[in-house]
C-alpha positions as CSV (number, residue, x, y, z in Angstrom):
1,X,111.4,-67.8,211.2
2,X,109.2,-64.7,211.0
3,X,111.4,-61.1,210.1
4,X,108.1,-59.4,209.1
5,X,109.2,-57.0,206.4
6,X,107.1,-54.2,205.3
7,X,106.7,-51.9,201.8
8,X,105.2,-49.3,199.9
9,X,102.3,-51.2,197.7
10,X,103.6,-50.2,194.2
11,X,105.8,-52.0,192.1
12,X,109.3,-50.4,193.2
13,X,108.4,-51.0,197.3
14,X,107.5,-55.0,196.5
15,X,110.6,-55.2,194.1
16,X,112.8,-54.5,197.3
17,X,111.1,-57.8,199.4
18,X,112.5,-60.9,199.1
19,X,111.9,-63.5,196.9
20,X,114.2,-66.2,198.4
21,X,111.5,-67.7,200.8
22,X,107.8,-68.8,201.1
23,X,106.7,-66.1,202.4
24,X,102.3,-65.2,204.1
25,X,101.5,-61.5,202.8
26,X,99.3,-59.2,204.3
27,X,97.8,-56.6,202.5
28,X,97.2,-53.3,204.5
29,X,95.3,-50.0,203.7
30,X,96.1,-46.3,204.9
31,X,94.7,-47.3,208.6
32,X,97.0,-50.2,208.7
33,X,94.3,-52.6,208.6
34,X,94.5,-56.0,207.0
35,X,92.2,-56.1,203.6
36,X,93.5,-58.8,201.7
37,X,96.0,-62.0,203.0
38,X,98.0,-64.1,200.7
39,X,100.9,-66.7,200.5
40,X,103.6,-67.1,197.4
41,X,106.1,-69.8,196.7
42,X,109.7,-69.0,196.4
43,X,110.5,-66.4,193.5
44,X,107.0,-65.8,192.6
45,X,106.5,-63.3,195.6
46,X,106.7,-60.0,193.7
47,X,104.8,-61.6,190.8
48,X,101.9,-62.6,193.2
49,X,101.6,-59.7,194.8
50,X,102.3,-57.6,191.5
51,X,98.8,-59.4,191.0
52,X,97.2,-57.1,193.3
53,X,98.0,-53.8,192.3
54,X,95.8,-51.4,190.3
55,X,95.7,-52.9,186.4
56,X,97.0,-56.3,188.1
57,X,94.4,-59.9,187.4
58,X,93.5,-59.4,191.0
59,X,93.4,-55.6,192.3
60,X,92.7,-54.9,196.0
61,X,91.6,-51.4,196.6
62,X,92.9,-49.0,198.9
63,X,96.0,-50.7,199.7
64,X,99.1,-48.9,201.0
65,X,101.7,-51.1,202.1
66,X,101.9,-54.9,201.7
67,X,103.7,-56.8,205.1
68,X,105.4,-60.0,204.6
69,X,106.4,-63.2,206.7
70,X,108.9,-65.5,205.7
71,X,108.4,-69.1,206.7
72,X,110.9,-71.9,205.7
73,X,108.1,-74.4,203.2
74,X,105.4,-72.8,201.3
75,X,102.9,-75.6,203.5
76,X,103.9,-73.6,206.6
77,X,103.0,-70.2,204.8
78,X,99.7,-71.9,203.6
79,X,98.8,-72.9,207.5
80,X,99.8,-69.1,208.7
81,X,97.8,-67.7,205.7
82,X,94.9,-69.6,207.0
83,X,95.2,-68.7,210.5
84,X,95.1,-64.8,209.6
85,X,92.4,-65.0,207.8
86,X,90.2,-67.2,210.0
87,X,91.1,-64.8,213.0
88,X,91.4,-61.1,211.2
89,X,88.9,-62.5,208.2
90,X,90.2,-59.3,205.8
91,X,87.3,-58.2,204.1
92,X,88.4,-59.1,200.3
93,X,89.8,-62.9,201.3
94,X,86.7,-65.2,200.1
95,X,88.0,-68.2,202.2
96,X,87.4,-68.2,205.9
97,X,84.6,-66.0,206.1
């Protein structure tokens, strides 16, 4: 199930993903490299990643776009989520390091 859908990391871009799914996000800064990696329930997705921006409970600096991959359950975006960040091991994810 994975349509990788990509935005502008500021509230409009993330407003435009969807929110219907479970989806693994991947946080990405002006070289397109992965900083930060995440995963959101269903209909919390913008809220999550809201979380993120500038002024948010969890910034990440120096983002530019966030990337997104549905998945079907929230347990199979969990087990993605963990498999980027044991391979790509972005520099603000704490787990898998």
């Amino acid at each position: 199930m994975s349509k990788r859908k990509s935005a502008k990391f500021d509230s409009d871009g993330i407003d435009d993903l969807a929110q219907d799914k479970p989806v693994v996000y991947k946080l990405l800064n002006s070289k397109g490299e992965n900083v930060y990696t995440g995963s959101s329930k269903k209909g919390q997705v913008g809220d999550r990643i809201k979380d993120h921006l500038p002024g948010g409970s969890d910034p990440i600096p120096g983002v530019k776009k966030v990337q997104i991959e549905p998945h079907s359950r929230i347990a199979e975006a969990q087990e993605s989520e963990a498999r980027i960040i044991s391979r790509s091991k972005p520099k603000h994810n704490k787990r898998g390091t």
